[in-house]
C-alpha positions as CSV (number, residue, x, y, z in Angstrom):
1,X,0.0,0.0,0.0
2,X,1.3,3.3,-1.2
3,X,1.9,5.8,2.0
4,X,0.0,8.6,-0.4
5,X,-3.0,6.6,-0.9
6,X,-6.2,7.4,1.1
7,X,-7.6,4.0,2.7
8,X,-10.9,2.2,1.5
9,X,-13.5,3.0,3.6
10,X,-14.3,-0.5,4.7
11,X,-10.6,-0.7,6.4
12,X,-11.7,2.3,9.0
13,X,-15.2,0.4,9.4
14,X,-15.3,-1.2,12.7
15,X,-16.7,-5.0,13.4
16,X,-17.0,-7.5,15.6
17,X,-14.3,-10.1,16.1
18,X,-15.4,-13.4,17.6
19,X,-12.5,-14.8,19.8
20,X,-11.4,-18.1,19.0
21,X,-9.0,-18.5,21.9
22,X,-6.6,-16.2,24.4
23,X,-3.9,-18.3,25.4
24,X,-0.8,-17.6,28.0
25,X,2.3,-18.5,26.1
26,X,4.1,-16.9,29.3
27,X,4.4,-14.3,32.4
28,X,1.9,-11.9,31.6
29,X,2.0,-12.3,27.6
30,X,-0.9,-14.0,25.3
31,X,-1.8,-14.4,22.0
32,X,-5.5,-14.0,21.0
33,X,-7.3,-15.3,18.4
34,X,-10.3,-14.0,16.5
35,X,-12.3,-14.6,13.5
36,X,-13.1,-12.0,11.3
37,X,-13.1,-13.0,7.5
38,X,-12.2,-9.9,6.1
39,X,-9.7,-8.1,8.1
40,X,-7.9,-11.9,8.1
41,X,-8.5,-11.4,4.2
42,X,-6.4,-8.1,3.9
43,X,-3.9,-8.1,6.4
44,X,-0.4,-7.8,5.7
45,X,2.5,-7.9,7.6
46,X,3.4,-4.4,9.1
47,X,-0.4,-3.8,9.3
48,X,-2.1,-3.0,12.5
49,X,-5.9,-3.1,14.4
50,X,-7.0,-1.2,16.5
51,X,-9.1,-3.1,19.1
52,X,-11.8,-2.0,21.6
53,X,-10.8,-3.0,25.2
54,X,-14.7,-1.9,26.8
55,X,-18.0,-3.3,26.4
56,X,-21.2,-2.5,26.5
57,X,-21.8,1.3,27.0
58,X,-18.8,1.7,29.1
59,X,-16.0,4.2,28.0
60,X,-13.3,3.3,29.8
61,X,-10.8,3.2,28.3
62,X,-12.3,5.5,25.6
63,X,-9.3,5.0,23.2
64,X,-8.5,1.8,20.7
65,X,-5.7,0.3,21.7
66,X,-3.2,-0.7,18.8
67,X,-1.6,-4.5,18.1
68,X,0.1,-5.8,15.4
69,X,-0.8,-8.4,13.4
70,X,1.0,-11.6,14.5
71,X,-0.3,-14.1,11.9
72,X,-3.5,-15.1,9.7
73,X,-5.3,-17.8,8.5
74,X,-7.4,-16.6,5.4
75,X,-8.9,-20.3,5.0
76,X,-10.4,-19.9,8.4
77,X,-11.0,-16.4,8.3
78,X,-8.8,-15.8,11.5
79,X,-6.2,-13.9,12.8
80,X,-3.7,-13.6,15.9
81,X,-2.6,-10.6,17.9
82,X,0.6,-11.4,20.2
83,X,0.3,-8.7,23.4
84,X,1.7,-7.9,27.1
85,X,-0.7,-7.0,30.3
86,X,0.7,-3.5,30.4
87,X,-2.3,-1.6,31.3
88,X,-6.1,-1.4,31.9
89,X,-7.1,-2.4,28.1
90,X,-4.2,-5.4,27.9
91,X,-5.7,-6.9,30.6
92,X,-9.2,-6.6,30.1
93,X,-8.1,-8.3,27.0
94,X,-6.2,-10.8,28.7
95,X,-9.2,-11.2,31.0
96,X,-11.3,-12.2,27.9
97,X,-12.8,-16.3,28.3
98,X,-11.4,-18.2,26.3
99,X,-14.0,-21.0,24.2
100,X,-11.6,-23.9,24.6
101,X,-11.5,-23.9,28.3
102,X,-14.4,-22.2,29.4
103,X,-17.1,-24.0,31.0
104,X,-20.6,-24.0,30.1
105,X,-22.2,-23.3,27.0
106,X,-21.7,-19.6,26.7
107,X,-21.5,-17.9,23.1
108,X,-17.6,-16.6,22.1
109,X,-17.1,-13.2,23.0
110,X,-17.1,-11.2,20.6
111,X,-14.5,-7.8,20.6
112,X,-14.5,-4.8,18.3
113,X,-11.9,-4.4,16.3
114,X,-11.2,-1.5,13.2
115,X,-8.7,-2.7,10.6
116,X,-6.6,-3.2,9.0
117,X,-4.9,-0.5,9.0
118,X,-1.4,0.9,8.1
119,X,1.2,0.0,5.3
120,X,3.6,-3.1,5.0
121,X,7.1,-3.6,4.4
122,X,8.2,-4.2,0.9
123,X,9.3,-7.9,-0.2
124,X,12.9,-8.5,-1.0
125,X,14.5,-9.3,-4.1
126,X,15.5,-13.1,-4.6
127,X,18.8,-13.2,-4.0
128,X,19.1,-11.0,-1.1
129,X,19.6,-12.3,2.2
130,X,17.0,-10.8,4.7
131,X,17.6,-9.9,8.6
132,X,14.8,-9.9,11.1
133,X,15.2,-7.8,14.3
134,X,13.3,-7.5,16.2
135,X,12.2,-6.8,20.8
136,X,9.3,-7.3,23.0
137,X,5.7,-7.3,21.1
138,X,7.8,-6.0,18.3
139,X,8.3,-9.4,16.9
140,X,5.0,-9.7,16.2
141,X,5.3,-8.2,12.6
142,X,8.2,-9.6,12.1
143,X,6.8,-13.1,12.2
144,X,4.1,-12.6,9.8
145,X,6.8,-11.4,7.9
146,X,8.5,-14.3,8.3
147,X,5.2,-16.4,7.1
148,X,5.2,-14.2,3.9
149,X,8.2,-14.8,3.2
150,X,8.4,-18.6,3.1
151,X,5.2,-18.8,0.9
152,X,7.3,-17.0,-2.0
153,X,8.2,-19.5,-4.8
154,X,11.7,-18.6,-3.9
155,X,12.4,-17.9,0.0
156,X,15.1,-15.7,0.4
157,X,17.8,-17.2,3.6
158,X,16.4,-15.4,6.5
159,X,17.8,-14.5,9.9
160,X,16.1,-13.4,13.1
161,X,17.7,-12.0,16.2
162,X,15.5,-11.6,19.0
163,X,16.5,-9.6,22.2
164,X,14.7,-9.5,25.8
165,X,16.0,-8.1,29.3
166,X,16.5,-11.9,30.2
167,X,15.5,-15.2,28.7
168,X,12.2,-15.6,30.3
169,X,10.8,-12.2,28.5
170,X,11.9,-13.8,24.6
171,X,8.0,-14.7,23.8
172,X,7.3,-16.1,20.7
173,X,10.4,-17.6,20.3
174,X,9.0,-21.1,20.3
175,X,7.4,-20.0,16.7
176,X,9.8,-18.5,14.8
177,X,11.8,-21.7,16.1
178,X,9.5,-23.7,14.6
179,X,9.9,-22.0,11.0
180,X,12.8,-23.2,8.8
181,X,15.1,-19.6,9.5
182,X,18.0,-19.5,11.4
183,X,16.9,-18.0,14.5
184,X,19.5,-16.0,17.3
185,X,18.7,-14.5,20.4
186,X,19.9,-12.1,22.8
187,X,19.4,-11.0,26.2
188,X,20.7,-8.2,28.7
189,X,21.7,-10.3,31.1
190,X,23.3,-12.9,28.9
191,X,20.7,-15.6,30.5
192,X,20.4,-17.0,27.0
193,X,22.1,-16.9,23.6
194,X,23.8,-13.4,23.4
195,X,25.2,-11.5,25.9
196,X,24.4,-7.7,25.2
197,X,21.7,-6.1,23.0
198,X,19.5,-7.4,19.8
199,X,21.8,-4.7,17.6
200,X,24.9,-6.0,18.1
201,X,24.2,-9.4,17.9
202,X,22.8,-8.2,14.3
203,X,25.7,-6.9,13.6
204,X,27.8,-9.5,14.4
205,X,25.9,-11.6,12.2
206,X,25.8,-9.5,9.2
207,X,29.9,-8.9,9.6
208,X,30.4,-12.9,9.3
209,X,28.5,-13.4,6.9
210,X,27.2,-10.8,3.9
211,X,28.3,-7.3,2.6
212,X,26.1,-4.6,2.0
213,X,25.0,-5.7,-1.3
214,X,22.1,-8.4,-1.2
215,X,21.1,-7.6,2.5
216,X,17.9,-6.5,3.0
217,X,16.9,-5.5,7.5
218,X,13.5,-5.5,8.5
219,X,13.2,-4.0,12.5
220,X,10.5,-3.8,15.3
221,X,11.3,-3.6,18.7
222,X,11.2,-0.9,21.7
223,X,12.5,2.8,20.7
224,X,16.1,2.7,21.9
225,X,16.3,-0.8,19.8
226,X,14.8,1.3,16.4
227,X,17.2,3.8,16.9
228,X,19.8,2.0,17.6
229,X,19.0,-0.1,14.0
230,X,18.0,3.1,12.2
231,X,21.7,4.1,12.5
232,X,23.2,0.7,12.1
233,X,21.7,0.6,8.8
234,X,22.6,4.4,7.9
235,X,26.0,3.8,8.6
236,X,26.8,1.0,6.6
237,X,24.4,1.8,3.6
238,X,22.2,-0.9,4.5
239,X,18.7,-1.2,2.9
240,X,16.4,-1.2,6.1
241,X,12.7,-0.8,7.0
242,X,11.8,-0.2,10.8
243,X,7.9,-0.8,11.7
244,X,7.6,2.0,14.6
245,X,5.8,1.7,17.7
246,X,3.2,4.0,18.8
247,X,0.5,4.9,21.0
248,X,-2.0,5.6,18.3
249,X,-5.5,7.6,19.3
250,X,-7.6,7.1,16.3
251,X,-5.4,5.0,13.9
252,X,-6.1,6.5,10.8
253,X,-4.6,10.2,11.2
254,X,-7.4,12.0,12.3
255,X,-6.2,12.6,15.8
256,X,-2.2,13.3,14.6
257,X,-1.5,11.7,18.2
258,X,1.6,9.7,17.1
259,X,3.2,12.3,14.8
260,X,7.1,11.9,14.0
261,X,9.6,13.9,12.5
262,X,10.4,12.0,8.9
263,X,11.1,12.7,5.6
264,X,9.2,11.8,2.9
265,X,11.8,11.2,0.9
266,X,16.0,11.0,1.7
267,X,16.7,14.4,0.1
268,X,14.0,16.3,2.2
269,X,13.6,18.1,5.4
270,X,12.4,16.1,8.4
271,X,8.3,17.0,8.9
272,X,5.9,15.8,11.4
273,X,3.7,12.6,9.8
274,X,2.2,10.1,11.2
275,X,2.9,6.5,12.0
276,X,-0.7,5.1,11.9
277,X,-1.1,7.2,8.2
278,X,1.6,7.2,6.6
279,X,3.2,4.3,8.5
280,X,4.1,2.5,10.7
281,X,6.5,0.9,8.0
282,X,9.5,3.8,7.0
283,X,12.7,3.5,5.1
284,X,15.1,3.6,7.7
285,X,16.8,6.5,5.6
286,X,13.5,8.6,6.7
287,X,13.9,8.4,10.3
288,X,16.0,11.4,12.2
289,X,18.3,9.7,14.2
290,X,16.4,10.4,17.6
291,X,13.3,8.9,15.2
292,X,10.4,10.3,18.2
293,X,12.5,13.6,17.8
């Protein structure tokens, strides 16, 4: 989706989700599934929903709350949002019953969700060998990535680095494990894989094994991580796209709540835009080297 092209209407259309199931994959994180033909028809990795987290006529919390998302299944007409309790909407979420262990013959729940919305990252070439970094809920585009890519008729070699504060906050892992992509991770602590942060354990990687021509660095992580990327791949001339993370009021640049300073193209002046509109997918090149300014 081009960044200058207006949405079709039926993308900022709300509608109701039924929830499949919202599983615990570990302390405090979940992955919920719903079933919603057509927003499982268009999604595309990079893309985003903005989901509900009230009921009824309550209002609190008044604002969407933004996800990722993680993975779909047109056939079924489902699709999976990987999130963190961090606040009053994650865990009304988290509190949500799941149909495959609740008791009783109660109908799904059923959540509102607008979407999709947002633009996606742009496939590689054939030949070029593609990095995946990615932190926290930020892997959750990366994965569907990840899907996408192994579907082509020619998968490009792909590499994922994960980072986390300590082993026990790398969820998810278990799924990209389970694809056929060399997977790394690293933690601050060094309680698993790499001692030291997800960036340098990128560009360890990259040093061993690949030059600047044929790479191809897809990033989405916490801010200090997208930063820390954004200039990696500036420095070394390295064709990146970093999927930015955002608080995001309305979610389709209304509310110009998660504004930016980024260039629309590498030979202009930095300007406020918007993640949710003209994003959340940017050329690393775009990016100011703060990136949140």
């Amino acid at each position: 989706m081009s960044t200058s092209d207006c949405q079709p209407a039926e993308y900022i259309t709300p509608a109701e989700s039924e929830v499949v199931y919202n599983r615990r994959i570990g302390p405090g994180w979940y992955v919920l599934r719903l079933r919603e033909e057509s927003i499982a028809r268009r999604s595309e990795p990079g893309m985003f929903v903005q989901v509900l987290c009230s009921e009824g006529e309550s209002f609190d919390p008044l604002l969407r709350r933004p996800f990722s998302v993680y993975s779909t299944d047109e056939e079924n007409g489902t699709y999976d949002i990987l999130y963190t309790t961090v606040g009053r909407g994650t865990r009304w979420m988290a509190a949500l019953p799941d149909p495959e262990t609740a008791e009783g013959n109660e109908p799904p729940a059923r959540v509102d969700v607008l979407g999709p919305l947002g633009n996606t990252f742009t496939m590689p070439k054939g030949d070029e060998t593609v990095y995946l970094v990615g932190g926290g809920v930020g892997v959750a585009p990366l994965y569907f990535l990840a899907l996408r890519l192994l579907e082509l008729p020619d998968p490009p070699n792909i590499h994922f680095c994960m980072g986390a504060r300590t082993g026990e906050f790398l969820q998810g892992i278990a799924d990209f494990r389970d694809l056929p992509i060399h997977t790394r991770v690293a933690t601050n602590d060094g309680s698993e894989g790499f001692h030291g942060f997800v960036t340098d354990l990128f560009l360890e990687l990259w040093k061993e094994g690949s030059s600047t021509a044929g790479v191809r660095v897809y990033g989405c992580g916490p801010q200090g991580m997208n930063e820390s990327l954004r200039n990696l791949s500036v420095d070394n001339a390295l064709s990146c796209e970093i999927c930015l993370e955002s608080m995001m009021g309305c979610g389709f640049g209304i509310c110009f709540g998660c504004v930016a300073p980024i260039r629309k193209d590498t030979d202009s002046e930095f300007i406020n835009r918007r993640i949710c509109w003209e994003g959340p997918v940017f050329d690393s090149r775009l990016l100011c080297p703060g990136i949140d300014g």
